[in-house]
C-alpha positions in Angstrom: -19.3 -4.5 -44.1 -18.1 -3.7 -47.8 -15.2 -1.2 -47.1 -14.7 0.6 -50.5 -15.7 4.0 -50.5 -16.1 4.0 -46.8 -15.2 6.6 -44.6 -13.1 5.4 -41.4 -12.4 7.3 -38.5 -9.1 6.2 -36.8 -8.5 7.1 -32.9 -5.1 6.4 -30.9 -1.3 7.1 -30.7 1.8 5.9 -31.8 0.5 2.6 -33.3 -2.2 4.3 -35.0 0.1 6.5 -36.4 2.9 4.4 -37.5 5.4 6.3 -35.7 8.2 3.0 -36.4 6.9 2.7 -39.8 7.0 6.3 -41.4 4.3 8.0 -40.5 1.9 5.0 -42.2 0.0 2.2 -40.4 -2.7 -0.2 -41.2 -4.8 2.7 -41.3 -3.2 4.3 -45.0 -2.7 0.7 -46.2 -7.0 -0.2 -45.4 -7.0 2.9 -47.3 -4.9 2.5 -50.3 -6.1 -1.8 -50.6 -9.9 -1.4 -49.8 -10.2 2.1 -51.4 -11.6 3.7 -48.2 -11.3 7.6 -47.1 -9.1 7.3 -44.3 -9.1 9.9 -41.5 -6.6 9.1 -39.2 -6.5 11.4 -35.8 -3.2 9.5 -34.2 -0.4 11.4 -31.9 2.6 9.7 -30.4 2.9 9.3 -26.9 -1.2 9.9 -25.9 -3.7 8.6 -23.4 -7.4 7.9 -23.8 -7.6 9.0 -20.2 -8.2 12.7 -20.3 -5.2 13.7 -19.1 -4.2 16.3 -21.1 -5.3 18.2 -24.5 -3.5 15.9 -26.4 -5.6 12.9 -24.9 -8.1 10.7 -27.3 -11.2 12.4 -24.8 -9.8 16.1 -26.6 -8.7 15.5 -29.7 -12.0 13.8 -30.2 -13.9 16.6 -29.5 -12.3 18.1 -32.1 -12.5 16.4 -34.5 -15.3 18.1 -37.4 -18.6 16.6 -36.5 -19.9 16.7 -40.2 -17.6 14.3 -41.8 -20.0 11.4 -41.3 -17.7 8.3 -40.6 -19.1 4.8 -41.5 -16.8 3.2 -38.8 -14.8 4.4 -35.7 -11.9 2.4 -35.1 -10.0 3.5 -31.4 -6.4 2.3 -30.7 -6.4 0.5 -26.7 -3.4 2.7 -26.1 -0.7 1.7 -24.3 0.2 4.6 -23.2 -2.0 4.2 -20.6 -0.1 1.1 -19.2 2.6 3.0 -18.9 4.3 2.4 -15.3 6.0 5.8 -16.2 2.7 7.9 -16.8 0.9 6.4 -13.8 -2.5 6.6 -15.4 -5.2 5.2 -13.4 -7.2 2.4 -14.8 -10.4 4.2 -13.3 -9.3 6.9 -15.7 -8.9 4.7 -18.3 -12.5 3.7 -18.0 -14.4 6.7 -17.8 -12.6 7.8 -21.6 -13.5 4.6 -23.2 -17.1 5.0 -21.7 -17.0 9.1 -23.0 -15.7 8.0 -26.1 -17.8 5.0 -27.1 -21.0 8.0 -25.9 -19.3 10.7 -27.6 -19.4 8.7 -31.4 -22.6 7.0 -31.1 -24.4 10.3 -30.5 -22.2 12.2 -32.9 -21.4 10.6 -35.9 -24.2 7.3 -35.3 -21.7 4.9 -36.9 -20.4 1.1 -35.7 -17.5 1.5 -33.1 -14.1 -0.8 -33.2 -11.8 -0.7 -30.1 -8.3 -2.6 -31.0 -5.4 -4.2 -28.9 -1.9 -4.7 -29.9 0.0 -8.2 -29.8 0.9 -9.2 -27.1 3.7 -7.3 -25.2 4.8 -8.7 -21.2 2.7 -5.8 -19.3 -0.4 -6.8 -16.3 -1.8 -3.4 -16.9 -2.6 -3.6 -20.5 -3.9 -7.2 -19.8 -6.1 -5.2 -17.2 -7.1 -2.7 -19.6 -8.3 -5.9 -22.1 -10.7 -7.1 -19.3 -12.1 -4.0 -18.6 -12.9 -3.3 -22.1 -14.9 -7.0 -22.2 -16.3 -5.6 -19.6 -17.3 -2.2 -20.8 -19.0 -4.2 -24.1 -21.3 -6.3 -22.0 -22.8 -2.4 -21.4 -22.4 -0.4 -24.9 -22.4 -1.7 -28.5 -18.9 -1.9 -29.6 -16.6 -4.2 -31.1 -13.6 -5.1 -30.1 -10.3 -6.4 -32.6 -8.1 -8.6 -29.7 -4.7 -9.1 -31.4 -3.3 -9.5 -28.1 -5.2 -12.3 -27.3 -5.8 -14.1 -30.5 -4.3 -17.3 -31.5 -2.8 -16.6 -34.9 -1.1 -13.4 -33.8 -0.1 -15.3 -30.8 2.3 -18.0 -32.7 3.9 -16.1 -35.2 6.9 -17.2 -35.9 10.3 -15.6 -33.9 12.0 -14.7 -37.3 8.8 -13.2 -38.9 8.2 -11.5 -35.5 11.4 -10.0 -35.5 11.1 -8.0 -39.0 7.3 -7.5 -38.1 7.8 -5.6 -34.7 10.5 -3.1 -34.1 9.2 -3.3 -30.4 7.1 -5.1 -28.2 4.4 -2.8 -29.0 5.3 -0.6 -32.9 5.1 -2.8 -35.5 7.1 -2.3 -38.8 6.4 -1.2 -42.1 6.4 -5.0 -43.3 4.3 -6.1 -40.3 1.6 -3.5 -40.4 1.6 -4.3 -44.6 1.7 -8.8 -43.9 0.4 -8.9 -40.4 -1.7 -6.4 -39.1 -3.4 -4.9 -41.9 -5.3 -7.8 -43.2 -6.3 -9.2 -40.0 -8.2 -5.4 -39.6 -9.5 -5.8 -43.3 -11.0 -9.0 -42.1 -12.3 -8.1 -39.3 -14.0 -5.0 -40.3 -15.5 -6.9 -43.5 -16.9 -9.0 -41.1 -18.6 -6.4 -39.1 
């Protein structure tokens, strides 16, 4: 997909927003290098399960159905595999299933789920699989950082200025590391 001029539709929370970066992610830098009209619907500390009115489910709905994205990209939050928010996997399921309905009958346009890297939690690993196994049934594409082999052996000392945690990249690693792995994969949609 040629990405300038495009108009993205970003989904998620805190990595989506950049919330250890400033306020900007891959999202404004996709924006600012590819020259693409960025909509970025991100909140800190949110679910996809449709837990509350801050969850992916609502703020989707309200997002304006006229603005006519040419890709969705949705953050695998993980909020959700949060021990401390006890947010059922089943849960989890049933919002990437609404969503993934929700923007092919709304805005008609190619869908993206991402992963972080990788981060020590069973539950997030859990939410992987089930998103493999939620794209045998819909038409969606999935960006696995957490799995992939390049972002997998990065080296310790770049690691440690790319990520201020085990899940919020920097500044510097959403600008070197994250950012043109999403360029690439969305050019190659």
């Amino acid at each position: 997909m040629q990405l300038k001029g495009k108009t993205i539709l970003f989904l998620g929370s805190s990595v989506t927003y950049g919330s250890h970066a400033g306020g900007v992610s891959f999202a404004e830098l996709m924006a600012e290098k590819c020259e693409i009209n960025c909509i970025k619907e991100a909140v800190s500390g949110t679910t996809l399960a449709d837990i509350d009115d801050s969850s992916y489910v609502a703020r989707l709905k309200r997002v304006d159905k006229t603005i006519c994205p040419d890709l969705f990209i949705c953050q695998l939050s993980t909020n959700d595999a949060s021990t401390r928010l006890s947010v059922d996997i089943a849960d989890v399921e049933k919002a990437i299933r609404f969503i993934v309905k929700y923007v092919s009958t709304t805005f008609d346009c190619p869908i993206v789920f991402y992963t972080g890297t990788f981060f020590e939690n069973d539950r997030y690993a859990d939410m992987i699989k089930l998103l493999y196994r939620l794209q045998n049934e819909y038409d969606f594409n999935i960006l696995d950082m957490y799995n992939d082999e390049e972002m997998l052996n990065i080296d310790h000392e770049k690691y440690q200025i790319y990520m201020d945690d085990p899940v919020h990249p920097t500044l510097q690693g959403y600008k070197e590391w994250w950012t043109p792995k999403f360029i690439k994969f969305c050019e190659q949609l």
